[in-house]
Structures are given as structure tokens and as C-alpha cells.
LOMI-279076 format. One line per 4 residues: number of its first residue (from 1); their letters; for each residue x, y, z of C-alpha. Coordinates in nm, 3 decimals. Layout:
<nupas>
NUM	A	X:Y:Z  ...
</nupas>
This chain:
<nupas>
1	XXXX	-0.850:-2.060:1.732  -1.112:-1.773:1.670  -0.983:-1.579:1.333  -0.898:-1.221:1.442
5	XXXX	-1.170:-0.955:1.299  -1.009:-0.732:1.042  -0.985:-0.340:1.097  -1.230:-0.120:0.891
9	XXXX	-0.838:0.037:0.770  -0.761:-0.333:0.663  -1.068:-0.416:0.473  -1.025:-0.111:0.309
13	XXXX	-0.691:-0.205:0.191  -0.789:-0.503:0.109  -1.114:-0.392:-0.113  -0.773:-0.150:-0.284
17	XXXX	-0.599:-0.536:-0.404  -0.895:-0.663:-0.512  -0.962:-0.307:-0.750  -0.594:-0.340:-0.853
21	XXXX	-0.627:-0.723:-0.945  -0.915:-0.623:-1.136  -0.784:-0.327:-1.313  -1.043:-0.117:-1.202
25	XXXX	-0.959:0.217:-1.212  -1.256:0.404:-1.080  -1.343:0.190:-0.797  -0.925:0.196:-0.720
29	XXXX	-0.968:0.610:-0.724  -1.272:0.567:-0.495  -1.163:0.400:-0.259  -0.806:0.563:-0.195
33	XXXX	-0.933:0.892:-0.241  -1.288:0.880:-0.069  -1.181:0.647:0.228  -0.914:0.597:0.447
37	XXXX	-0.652:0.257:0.319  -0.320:0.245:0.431  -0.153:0.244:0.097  0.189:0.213:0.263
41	XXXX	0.099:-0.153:0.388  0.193:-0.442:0.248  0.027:-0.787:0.250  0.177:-1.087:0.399
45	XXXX	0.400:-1.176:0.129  0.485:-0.752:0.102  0.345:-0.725:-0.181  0.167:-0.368:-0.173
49	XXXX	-0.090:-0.294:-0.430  0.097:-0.230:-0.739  0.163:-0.554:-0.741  -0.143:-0.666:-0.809
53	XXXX	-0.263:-0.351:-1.073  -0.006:-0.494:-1.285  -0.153:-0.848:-1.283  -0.427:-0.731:-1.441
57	XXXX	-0.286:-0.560:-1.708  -0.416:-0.205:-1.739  -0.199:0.036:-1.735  -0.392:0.320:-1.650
61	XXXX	-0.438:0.144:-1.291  -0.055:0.106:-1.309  0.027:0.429:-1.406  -0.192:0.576:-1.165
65	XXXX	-0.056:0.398:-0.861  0.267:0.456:-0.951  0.210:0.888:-1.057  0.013:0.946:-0.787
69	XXXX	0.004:0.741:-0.560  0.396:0.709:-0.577  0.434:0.321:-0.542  0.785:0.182:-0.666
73	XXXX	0.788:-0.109:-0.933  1.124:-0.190:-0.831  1.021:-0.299:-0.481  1.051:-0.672:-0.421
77	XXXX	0.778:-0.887:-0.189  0.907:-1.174:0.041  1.029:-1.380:-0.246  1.208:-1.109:-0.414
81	XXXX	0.978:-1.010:-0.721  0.881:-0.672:-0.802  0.592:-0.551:-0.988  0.805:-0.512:-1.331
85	XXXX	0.910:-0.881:-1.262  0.530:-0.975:-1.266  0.473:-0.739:-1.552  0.730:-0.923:-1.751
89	XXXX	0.654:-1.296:-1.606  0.291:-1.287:-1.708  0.381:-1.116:-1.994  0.150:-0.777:-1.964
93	XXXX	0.274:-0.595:-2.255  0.134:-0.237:-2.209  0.243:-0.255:-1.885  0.560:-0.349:-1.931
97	XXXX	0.601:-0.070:-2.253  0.499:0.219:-1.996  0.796:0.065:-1.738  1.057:0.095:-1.981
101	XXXX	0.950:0.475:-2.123  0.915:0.553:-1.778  1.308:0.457:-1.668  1.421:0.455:-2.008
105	XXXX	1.568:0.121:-2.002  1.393:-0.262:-2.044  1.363:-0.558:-1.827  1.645:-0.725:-1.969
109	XXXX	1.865:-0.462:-1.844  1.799:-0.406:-1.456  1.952:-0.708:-1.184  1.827:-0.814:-0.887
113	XXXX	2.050:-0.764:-0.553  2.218:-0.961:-0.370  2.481:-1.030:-0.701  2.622:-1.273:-0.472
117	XXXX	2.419:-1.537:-0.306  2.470:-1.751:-0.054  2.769:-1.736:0.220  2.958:-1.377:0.041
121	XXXX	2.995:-1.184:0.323  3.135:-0.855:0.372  3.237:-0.750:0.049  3.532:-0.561:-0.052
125	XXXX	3.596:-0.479:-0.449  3.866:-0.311:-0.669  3.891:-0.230:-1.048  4.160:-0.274:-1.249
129	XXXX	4.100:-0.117:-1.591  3.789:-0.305:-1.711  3.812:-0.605:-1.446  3.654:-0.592:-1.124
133	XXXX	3.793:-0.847:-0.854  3.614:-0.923:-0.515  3.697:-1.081:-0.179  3.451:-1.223:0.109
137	XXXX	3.532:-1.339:0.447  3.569:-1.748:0.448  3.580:-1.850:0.800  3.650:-2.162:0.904
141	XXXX	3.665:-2.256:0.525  3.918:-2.404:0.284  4.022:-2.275:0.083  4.082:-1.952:0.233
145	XXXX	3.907:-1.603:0.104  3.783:-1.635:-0.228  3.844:-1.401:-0.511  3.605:-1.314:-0.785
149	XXXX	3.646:-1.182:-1.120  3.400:-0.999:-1.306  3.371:-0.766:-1.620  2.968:-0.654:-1.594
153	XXXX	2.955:-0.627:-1.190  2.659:-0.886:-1.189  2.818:-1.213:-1.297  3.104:-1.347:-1.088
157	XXXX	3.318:-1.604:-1.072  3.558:-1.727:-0.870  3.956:-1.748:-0.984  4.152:-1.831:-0.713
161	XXXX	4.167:-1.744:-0.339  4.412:-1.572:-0.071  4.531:-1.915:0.122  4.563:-2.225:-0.049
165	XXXX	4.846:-2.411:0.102  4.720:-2.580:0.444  5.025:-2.529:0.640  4.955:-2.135:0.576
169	XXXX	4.579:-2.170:0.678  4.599:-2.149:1.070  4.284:-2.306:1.096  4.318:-2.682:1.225
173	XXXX	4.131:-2.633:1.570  3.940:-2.318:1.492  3.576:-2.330:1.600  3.272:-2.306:1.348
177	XXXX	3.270:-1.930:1.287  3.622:-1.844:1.351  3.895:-1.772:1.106  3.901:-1.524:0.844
181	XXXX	3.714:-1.218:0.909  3.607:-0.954:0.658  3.895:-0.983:0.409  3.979:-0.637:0.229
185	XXXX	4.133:-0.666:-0.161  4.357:-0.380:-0.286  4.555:-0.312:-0.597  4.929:-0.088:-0.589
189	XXXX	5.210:-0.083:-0.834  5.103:-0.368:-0.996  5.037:-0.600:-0.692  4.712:-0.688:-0.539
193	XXXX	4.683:-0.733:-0.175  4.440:-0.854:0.052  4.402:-0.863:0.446  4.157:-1.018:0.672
197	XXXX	4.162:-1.100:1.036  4.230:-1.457:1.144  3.959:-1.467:1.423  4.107:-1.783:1.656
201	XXXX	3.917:-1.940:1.985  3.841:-1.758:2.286  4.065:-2.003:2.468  4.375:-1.883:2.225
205	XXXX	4.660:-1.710:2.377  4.579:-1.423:2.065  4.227:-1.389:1.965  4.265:-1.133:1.654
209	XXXX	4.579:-1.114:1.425  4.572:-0.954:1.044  4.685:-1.149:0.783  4.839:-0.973:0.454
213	XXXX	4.973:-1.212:0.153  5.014:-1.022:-0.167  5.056:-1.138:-0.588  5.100:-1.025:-0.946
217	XXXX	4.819:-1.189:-1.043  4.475:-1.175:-0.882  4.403:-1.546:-0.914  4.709:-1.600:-0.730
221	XXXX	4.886:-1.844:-0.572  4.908:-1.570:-0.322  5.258:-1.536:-0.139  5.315:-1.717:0.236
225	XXXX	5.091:-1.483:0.462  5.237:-1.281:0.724  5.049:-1.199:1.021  5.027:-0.867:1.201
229	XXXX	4.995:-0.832:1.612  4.722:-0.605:1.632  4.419:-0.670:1.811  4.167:-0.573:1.580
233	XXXX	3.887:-0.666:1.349  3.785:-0.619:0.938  4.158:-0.458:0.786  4.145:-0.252:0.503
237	XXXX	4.473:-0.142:0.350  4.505:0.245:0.182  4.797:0.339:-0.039  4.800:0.694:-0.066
241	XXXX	4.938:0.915:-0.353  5.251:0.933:-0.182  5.319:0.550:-0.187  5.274:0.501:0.178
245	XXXX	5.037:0.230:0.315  4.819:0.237:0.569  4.569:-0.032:0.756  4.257:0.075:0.947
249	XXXX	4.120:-0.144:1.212  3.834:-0.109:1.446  3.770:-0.041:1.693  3.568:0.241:1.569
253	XXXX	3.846:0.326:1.249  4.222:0.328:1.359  4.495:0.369:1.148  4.846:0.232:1.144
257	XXXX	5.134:0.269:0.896  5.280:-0.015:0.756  5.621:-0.067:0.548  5.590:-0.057:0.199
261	XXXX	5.537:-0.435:0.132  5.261:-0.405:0.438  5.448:-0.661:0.583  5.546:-0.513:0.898
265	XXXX	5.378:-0.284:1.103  5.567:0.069:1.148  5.349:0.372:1.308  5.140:0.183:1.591
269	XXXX	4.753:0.226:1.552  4.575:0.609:1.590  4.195:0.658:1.653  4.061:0.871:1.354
273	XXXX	3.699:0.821:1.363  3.431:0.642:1.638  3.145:0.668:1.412  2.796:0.848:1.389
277	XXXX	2.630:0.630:1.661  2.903:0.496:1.841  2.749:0.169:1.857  3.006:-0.174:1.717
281	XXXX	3.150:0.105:1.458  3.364:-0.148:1.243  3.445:-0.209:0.905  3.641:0.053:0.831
285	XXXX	3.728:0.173:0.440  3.911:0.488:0.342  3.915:0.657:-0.028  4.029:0.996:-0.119
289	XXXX	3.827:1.249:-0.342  3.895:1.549:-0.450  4.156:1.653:-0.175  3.861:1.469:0.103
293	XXXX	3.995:1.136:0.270  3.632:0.999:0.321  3.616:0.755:0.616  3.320:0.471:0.573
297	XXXX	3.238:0.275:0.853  2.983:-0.031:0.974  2.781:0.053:1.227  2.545:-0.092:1.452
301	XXXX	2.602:-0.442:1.454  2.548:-0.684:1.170  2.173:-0.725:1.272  1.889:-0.540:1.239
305	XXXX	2.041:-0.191:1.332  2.324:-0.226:1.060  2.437:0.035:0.833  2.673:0.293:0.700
309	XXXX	2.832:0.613:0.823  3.085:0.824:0.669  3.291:1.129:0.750  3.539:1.324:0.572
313	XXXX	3.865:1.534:0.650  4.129:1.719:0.438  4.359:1.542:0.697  4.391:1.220:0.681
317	XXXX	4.472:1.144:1.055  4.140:1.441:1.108  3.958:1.542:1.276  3.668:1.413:1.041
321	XXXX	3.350:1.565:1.049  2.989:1.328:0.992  2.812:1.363:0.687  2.486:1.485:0.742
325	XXXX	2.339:1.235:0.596  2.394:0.976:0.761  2.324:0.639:0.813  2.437:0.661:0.437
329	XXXX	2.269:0.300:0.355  2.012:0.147:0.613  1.734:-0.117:0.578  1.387:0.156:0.698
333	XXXX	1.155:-0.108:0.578  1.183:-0.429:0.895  0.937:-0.588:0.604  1.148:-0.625:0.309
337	XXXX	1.327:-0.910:0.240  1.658:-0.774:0.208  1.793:-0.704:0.591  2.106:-0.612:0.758
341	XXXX	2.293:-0.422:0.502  2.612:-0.263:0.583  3.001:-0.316:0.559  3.003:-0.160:0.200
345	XXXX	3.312:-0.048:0.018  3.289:0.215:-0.229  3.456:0.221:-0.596  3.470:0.402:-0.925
349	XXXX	3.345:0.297:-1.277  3.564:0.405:-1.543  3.329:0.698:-1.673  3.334:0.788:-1.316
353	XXXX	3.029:0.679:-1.185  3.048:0.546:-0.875  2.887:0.227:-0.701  2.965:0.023:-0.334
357	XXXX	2.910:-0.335:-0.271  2.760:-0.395:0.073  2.684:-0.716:0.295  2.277:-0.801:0.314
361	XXXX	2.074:-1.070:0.428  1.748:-1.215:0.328  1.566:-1.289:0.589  1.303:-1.537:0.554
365	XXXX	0.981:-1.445:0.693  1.157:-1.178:0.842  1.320:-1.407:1.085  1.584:-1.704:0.934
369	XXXX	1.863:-1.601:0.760  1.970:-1.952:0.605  2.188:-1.874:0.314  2.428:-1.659:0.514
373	XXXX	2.481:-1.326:0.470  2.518:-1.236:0.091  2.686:-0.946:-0.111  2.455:-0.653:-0.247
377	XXXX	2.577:-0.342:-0.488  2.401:0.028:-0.536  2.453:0.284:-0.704  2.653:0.600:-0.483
381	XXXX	2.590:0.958:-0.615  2.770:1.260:-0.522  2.602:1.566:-0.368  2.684:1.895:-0.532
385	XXXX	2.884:1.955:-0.195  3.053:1.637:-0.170  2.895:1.377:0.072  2.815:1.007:-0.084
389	XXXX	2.445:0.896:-0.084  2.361:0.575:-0.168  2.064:0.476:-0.350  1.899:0.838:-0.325
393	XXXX	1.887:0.735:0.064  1.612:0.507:0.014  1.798:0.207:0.098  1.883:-0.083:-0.033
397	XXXX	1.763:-0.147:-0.392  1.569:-0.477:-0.490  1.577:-0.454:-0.807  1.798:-0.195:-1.037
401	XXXX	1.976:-0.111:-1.357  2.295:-0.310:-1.457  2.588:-0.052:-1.402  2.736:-0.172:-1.717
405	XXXX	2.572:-0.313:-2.059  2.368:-0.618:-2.017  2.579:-0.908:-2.190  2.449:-1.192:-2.354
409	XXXX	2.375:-1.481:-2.114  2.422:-1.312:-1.775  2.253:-1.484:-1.526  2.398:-1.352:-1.189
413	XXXX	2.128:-1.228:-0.956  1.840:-1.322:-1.195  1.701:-1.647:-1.014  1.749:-1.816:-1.325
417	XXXX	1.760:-2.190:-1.248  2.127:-2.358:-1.205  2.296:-2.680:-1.266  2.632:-2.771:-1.164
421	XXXX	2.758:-3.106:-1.231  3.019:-3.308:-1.046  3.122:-3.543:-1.323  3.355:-3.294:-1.439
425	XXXX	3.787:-3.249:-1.375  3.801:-3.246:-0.951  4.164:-3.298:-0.903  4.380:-3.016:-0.764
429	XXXX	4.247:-2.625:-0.797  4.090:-2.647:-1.082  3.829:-2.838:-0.890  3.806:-2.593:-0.604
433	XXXX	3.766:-2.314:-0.900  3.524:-2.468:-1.102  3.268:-2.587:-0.835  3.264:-2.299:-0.547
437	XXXX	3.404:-2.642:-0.332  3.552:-2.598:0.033  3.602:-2.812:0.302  3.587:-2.696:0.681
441	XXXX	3.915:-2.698:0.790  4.170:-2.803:0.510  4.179:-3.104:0.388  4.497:-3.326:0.334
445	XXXX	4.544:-3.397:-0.058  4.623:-3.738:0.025  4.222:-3.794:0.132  4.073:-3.671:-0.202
449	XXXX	4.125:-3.736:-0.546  4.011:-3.825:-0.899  3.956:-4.104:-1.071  3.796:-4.095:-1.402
453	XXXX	3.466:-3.891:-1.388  3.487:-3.983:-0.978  3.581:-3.814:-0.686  3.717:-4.015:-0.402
457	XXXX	3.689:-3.925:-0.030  3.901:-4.092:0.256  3.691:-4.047:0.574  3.834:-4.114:0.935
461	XXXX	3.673:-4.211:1.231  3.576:-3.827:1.321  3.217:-3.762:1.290  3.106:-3.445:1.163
465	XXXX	3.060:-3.233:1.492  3.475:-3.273:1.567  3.693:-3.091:1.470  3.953:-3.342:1.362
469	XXXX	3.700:-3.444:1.070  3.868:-3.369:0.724  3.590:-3.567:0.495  3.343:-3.323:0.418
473	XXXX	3.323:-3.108:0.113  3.042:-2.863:0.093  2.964:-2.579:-0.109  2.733:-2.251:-0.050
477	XXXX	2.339:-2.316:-0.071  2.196:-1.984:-0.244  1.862:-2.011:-0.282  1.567:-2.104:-0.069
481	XXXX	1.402:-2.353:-0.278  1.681:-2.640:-0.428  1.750:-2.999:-0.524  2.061:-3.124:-0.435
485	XXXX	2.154:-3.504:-0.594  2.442:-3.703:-0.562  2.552:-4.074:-0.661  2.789:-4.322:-0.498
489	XXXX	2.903:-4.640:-0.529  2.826:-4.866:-0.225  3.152:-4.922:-0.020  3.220:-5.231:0.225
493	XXXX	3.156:-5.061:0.504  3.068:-5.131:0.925  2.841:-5.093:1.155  2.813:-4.715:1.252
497	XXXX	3.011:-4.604:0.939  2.815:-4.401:0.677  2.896:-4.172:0.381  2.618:-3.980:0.123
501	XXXX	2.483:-3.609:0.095  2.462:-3.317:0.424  2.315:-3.024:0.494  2.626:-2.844:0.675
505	XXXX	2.588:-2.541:0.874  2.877:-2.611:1.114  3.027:-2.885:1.339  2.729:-2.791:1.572
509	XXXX	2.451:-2.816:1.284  2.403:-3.033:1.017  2.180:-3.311:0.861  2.348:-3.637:0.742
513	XXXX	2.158:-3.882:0.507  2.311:-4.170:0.291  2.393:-4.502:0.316  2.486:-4.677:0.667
517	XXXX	2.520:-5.019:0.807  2.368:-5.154:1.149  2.361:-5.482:1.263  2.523:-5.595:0.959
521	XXXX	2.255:-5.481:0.719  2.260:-5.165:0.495  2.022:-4.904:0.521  1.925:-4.561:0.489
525	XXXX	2.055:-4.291:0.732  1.927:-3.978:0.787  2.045:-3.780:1.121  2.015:-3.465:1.188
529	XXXX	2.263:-3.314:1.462  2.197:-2.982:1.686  2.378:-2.819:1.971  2.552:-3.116:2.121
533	XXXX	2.336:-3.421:1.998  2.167:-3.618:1.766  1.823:-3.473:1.799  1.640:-3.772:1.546
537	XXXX	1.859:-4.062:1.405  1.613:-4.267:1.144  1.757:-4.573:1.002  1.570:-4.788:0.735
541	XXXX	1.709:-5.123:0.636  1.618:-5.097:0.262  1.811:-5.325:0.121  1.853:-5.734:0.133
545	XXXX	2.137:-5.867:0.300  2.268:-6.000:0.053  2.347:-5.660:-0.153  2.635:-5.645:-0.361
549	XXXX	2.931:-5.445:-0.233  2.988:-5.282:-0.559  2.655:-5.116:-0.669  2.553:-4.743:-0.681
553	XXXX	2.305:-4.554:-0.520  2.133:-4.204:-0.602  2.012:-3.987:-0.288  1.855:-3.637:-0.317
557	XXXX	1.726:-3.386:-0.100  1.508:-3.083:-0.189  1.452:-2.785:0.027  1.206:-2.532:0.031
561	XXXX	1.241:-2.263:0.281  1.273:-2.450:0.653  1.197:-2.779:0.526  1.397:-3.037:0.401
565	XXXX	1.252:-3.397:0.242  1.464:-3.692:0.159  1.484:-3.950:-0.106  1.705:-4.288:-0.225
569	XXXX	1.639:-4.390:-0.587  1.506:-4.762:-0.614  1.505:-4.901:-0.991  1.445:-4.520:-1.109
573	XXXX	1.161:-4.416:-0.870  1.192:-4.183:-0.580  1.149:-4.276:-0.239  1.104:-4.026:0.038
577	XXXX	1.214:-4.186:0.363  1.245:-3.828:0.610  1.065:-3.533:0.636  1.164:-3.200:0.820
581	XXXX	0.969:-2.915:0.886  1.189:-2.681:1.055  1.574:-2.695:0.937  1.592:-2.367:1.180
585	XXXX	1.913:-2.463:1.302  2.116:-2.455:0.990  2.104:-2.051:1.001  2.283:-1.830:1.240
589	XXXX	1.961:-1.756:1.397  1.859:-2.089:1.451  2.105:-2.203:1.721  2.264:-2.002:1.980
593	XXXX	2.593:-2.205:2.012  2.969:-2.007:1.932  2.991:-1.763:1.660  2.679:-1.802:1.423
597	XXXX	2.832:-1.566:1.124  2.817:-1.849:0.851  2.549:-2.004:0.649  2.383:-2.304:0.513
601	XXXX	2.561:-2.558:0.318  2.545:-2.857:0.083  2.760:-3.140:-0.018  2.913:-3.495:0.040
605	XXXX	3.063:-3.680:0.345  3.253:-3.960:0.439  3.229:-4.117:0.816  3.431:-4.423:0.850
609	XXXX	3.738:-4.588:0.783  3.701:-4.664:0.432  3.718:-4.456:0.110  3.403:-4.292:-0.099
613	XXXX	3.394:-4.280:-0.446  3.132:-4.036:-0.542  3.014:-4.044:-0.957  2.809:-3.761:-0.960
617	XXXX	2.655:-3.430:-0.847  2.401:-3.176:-0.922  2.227:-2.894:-0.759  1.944:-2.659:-0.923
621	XX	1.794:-2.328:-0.772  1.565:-2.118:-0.786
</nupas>
């Protein structure tokens, strides 16, 4: 194919790299000011030109693309490093000096959004003296809603979740993408509450009911959830200054009153708001501010178009009047890596700054969002006459100051390579707690347990695309390049039975690869399933029939973007038996098949009628 002839604009901008690489400063000057480069393009990886001035170290050329020219160090290419990243990678010293007199603040002390990667969709936050707690919509997952603890905003853990008792879950025949929607966490009178719509099948007699379960304690265990007839999406729950309680629902923001354990439902719903562009206004949040209810709201849909609106009335039922503003927070740049960003929900430091956390994703190449949408946080200033901007209306940030001092070890957000190891305690909730685990559907405690440093898994005759299977265990992929390990002993098993690693999206998505048996012999399986079938099954009889029942094997898969490779350990060297190039299909983009609102998974299955003993785990990331 004939190479497409450059513009006389793009060699121009291109001459402007190769003077930035090179540090030279008059020929840079030259040829921005004497000729006619588009210094607001980016490359192919976005990186624009400052990131290459500061690989060369000078920091005149730095300073004067960033003075004059007006270019942003904190602006992130496709793999999500910005110029001070490279500045403080390659260890440019004067360069990196000039950065930190310039914000008045070091390296060390900014974080990288999202602070929550992998499947943490729409966000919702509260503070409770110096503790911040978080909730993100689950799905289809068990256990149900996750809440996260954190004391700097940029490290997070998770403590507990809403729904942890399986006959409370409502989730036995829900679909891939059903379940809980946009859960909303609150605190009142000591209590914490949290709400979320239980999305069920088309085919249900009710598609949309809100749960509300309440506690003491934000780790929980969370009281039996009631569930409120209203057919609505993403609660939020208000207590005003009065003590009454209020939920808004979409569509647009409604209102209703509810008693004062928001247990029952007692003013029916009231339109307060439709939004600024009328267009899948959702998400609704309310806070009040100096005698201002201000109304936030999703707009847009959770693609490309999404963002945030607000409005404010001295009323709380209105009318409320736009901010002028508006969209609030919105993704201008359709080349950045971070995409999507909306659903945010606003809340107060205790020296009363204030900051949101927002829903993003990172699209890769612009196109597959494979981790699932994540969870983002910005800074949100007050103008002098009252209306929230976010970000100084530049959108979201890529990279940005901690809200809070930097403490020692923090990792969150930093792409600092992670291990987690399964050969620790897995029995009961400390397991789910320690190891982000969850299982689609929940899963009887009579099919998983411990046993020493091993977990065992009980599979049934279910495959992986029903939804009677209860032997998977997954847990969020978070990064686009990974290695994923995990070691099992070899069970007596039959022909068509398997058990070893997957790559989960849903019961309509995922790769399978471990050991199997056909024909009597044992072999390696790797299958990946699509839509309705087994697009590739490859099956490699690796091992001599007369194998001992009661050996281990070690399989492994690393990823890197789309593709996926494949290897069984043979007397400690690494085999690769299956290659993919495009994975496509374990994003929501991939696959047009239900509700695509989850992400890309990893973890351990069981597909037979026999019991796995798994011995151990890991998973690093970059």
C-alpha cells in the first residue's frame, strides 16, 4: 500500500519534534515562529512536542514551550505519561527543578487519574471526619457493591460491601450487565446508607427497583435490603438539615420523599430538573451550599458525549436555573486517553476545599475500552458567584496534585507494578476483602473453601456462558499490559471437563485455558468463546498417558493491549501453546450482545464434576 505523502503543515510539525528532541532552541523558535506547525497536534501516541523538549534535557526549550507556547506538562499521551513523568523517568534534573518552582510542588506529590482502575464505575464518595468511603456499581457481581476506605483520596481499599448474603442478592438469572446500577453511599446520624438500582432482564415482570440497606459501620454487614417500586435508574439519597430524606431518580432528576429509615417510599416522585441538553440526563446528586440546593446531573450518555451539568435553586423542589457554565466536566480532546467522563459526585475536604469523583474510561487507541469504566477525581473550585467548575473547565486532569499530603508508600494511580498472591487466608470475607475476589452470580459456600495455603473450587456441569455456572472467581484486570499465573493440582477428571485460568468479560465473552481431557488423554485447553460459540477451541495433548493424577501444573497468560499469549510450565520452562491478536471482545465495545457496561476480568474456573484445588496466584501490572 503506497505510504500517504505528508502535508507541508505535518512536516513542519514534525521538523518542531525533532528541534525539541534535540533541545534546540533556536531552530525550535524558527520554525514555530517563522512557519506555519500546528502546535496543537499531537503525534500518534499524543504526545505533542513538549514531550519530547523534555527528553532532551534543556530547559530553556522546556520553558519556552511551556511560557509561550502554553503547552501543559501535565498532559498524558496514549499510555498515560506526561512530560513531568518523562522528566522524572529519565531523570532530567533541570528540567524537573523548573517543574516543581513552576507549580510549587514535586513529582512525588501529584497522582495520576483514574485512582481507581479497572471495573469502578460510577463513583459516589462521602467523608466522615478524616475517612473517605466509596461505592461503585457491581453488576452481575458477588459480592454486591463494594465499599472503599481511604484516608489520602488516592489509595483505596476495599472493606466490605452492601450485599453479602446470597439470598439478599437477587441476582441468580440476571444477564451479564444487569444488577446493581450506580450505587450512591451516604452518611446521617451515625448510619451510612447506600442505594443502587437492581437492573433485572428485559423479560422481568419489573425491570428497575432501588435497593436501600443501611449500617453503623461502613464495612458492614449491611442490614437485609429493602427494595423500592420505582421505575428508575442511579438513586442518590439527600438528608437535608431538617432530617428529612429524599431520593432522586432519573429520568432527568426526580425527587421522592422517603420515611426516615428510607425504607419506604412516602411523597411519590417530582420532576425538578431535565438537564442542560436534555439528552439521557441521569445520575442525579444533590448538595446544599450556602442556602443553594445544587442539582448535578449525567448527561449525554456514558459514551463519547458524556458529561456534567448542574443547576441550582434556593428551592429545593425549584425551579433550578443552569449554570452557565456548563457541561461542568467534558472530555474536548477525542485524542486523549481518558474518555467518557461523567456521573461525578461532589464533596468537601475538611479545610473546605472541594473535589468530585467522576466515572472515565481509557480508551485504547481511542477505540477499546477493556478495563471497564474506571473512577477519576478533580479538583471543583467555586466561582466568586457560586457555580462549581471543575478542573478550571479544561477537563479531565491526567495528571494532578494529591488533595491531601503524599504518604509514605502510596501507590494508587501511580502504575507502580503489583503483586497479589493467592497463597494467603481465602476462607469466608476476609478472602473476598483481601483479594478484590467476586464471582458472577453468588456462589454457594458449600463450593469453595480453604485448605491449607489452597483454595478449592466445586465446578458443575454448567459451562461458563450459562447462567447456572457458580465456579468461576474472577477479579478486575486494571492495566493494559499484565501477567496473570496460577497453579493447580491435576484432578481425575473426563473427557470434556476442564478447570485452569480465564479471561472473563461475561457469560457471552471469555477465554478459557488450563488443563482438559479428550479421548482419555490430558492436554492443554485454550478456548476462547464469543457471542454464542466457541469461535477457536485448541487442544494439545502434552502430556503421556500415563500422568499421575496427583501432580501440579503452572499456566500463565500475559496481555498486552488486545493480545493475549498463553503458556503451561514444563520442568521450569515456559511454553507458549496460543496466541491472540485481537481479545476485542472482552470490552464493551467489542461485542454487541445485551448490556456491555462491565469490563475485563481475570481469574480461575472449574468446568466439571469434580473439585479444583488451586495452590497459588499472582498477577503484576503495569
Amino acid at each position: 500500500m503506497e505510504k500517504k505523502k505528508m502535508t507541508q503543515e505535518e512536516l513542519q510539525t514534525r521538523e518542531v519534534y525533532e528541534a525539541a528532541r534535540a533541545g534546540d532552541k533556536d531552530r525550535l523558535v524558527q520554525l514555530i515562529e517563522y512557519s506555519s506547525p500546528d502546535m496543537g497536534r499531537f503525534d500518534e501516541n499524543h504526545c505533542s512536542a513538549l514531550h519530547y523538549g523534555v527528553q532532551s534535557g534543556d530547559v530553556e526549550t522546556v520553558r519556552y514551550l511551556v511560557e509561550r507556547i502554553g503547552l501543559d506538562p501535565l498532559k498524558a499521551d496514549q499510555e498515560g505519561v506526561t512530560a513531568w513523568d518523562i522528566a522524572h523517568d529519565q531523570d532530567k534534573r533541570e528540567v524537573l527543578a523548573y517543574f516543581t518552582e513552576r507549580y510549587g510542588y514535586f513529582w512525588e506529590d501529584t497522582y495520576h487519574n483514574p485512582v481507581r482502575r479497572g471495573l469502578f464505575p460510577d463513583p459516589s464518595i462521602v467523608r466522615v471526619g478524616e475517612d473517605y468511603y466509596m461505592v461503585n456499581s457491581s453488576f452481575m457481581f458477588f459480592p454486591c457493591i463494594p465499599v472503599s476506605h481511604s484516608r489520602d483520596l488516592i489509595r483505596w481499599e476495599i472493606i466490605g460491601y452492601a450485599v453479602t448474603n446470597p439470598a439478599y442478592a437477587r441476582l441468580e438469572e440476571l444477564k451479564g450487565g444487569m444488577g446493581y446500577w450506580a450505587a450512591d453511599i451516604s452518611w446521617c446520624e451515625e448510619r451510612f446508607y447506600i442505594t443502587a438500582t437492581l437492573r433485572c432482564n428485559d423479560d422481568m415482570p419489573k425491570k428497575r427497583i432501588q435497593m436501600v440497606t443501611s449500617s453503623s459501620h461502613p464495612q458492614g454487614p449491611y442490614d437485609e435490603p429493602v427494595f423500592l417500586d420505582d421505575d428508575g435508574i442511579d438513586p442518590s439519597i439527600f438528608h437535608d438539615e431538617d432530617g428529612r430524606k429524599y431520593m432522586l431518580l432519573n429520568r432527568g432528576a426526580r425527587i421522592l420523599e422517603l420515611s426516615r429509615d428510607c425504607g419506604r417510599i412516602v411523597k411519590a416522585g417530582r420532576l425538578l430538573w431535565y438537564g442542560d441538553y436534555k439528552r439521557k440526563p441521569e445520575g442525579p446528586h444533590l448538595i446544599k451550599r450556602d442556602g443553594y440546593y445544587y442539582l448535578f446531573l449525567a448527561e449525554g450518555g456514558t459514551g463519547m458525549g458524556h458529561c456534567i451539568t448542574v443547576a441550582r435553586s434556593k428551592d429545593m423542589y425549584g425551579p433550578y436555573e443552569p449554570s452557565p457554565h456548563n457541561p461542568i466536566l467534558h472530555q474536548w480532546d477525542e485524542g486523549a486517553l481518558i474518555q467518557c467522563c461523567g456521573h461525578g459526585k461532589p464533596f468537601q475536604l475538611p479545610d473546605g476545599r472541594w473535589y468530585i469523583v467522576y466515572l472515565c474510561l481509557r480508551k485504547m487507541g481511542g477505540e477499546y475500552g477493556i478495563l471497564g469504566r474506571e473512577t477519576a477525581m478533580d479538583a471543583l473550585n467555586w466561582t466568586q458567584d457560586g457555580w462549581p467548575v471543575i478542573n478550571g473547565g479544561r477537563g479531565p486532569s491526567d495528571q494532578q496534585r494529591r488533595p491531601l499530603n503524599r504518604k509514605a508508600g502510596s501507590v494508587g494511580g501511580d502504575g507502580i507494578f503489583r503483586k497479589l498472591s493467592l497463597s494467603c487466608p481465602l476462607g469466608g470475607y476476609p478472602f473476598w476483602r483481601s483479594q478484590n475476589w467476586m464471582t458472577p452470580r453468588p456462589l454457594s459456600y458449600d463450593k469453595i473453601s480453604q485448605e491449607g495455603c489452597s483454595l478449592l473450587l466445586t465446578g458443575t456441569k454448567a459451562d461458563l456462558n450459562s447462567l447456572l455456572c457458580r465456579s468461576v472467581l474472577v477479579r478486575r484486570q486494571d492495566a493494559f499490559r499484565f501477567c496473570a499465573v496460577c497453579s493447580f493440582q491435576i484432578p481425575l477428571i473426563k473427557d470434556g471437563e476442564s478447570l485452569g485460568l480465564t479471561c472473563y468479560y461475561d457469560e457471552n465473552s471469555y477465554i478459557k485455558y488450563g488443563l482438559s481431557c479428550r479421548d482419555g488423554r490430558l492436554g492443554i485447553l485454550c478456548q476462547e468463546y464469543v457471542g454464542s460459540e466457541y469461535r477457536s477451541v485448541r487442544f494439545e495433548p502434552v502430556f503421556p498417558g500415563d500422568t499421575e493424577q496427583n501432580g501440579e501444573i503452572t499456566v500463565k497468560v500475559e496481555g498486552e493491549n488486545l493480545k493475549r499469549s498463553f503458556f503451561y510450565q514444563n520442568n521450569g520452562i515456559w511454553i507458549r501453546t496460543a496466541k491472540m491478536e485481537d481479545t476485542g471482545y472482552l470490552s464493551s465495545e467489542g461485542l454487541k450482545n445485551g448490556k456491555r457496561f462491565t469490563g475485563a476480568m481475570l481469574g480461575i474456573y472449574v468446568h466439571g464434576s469434580f473439585q479444583g484445588r488451586f495452590t497459588d496466584w499472582s498477577y503484576m501490572a503495569e
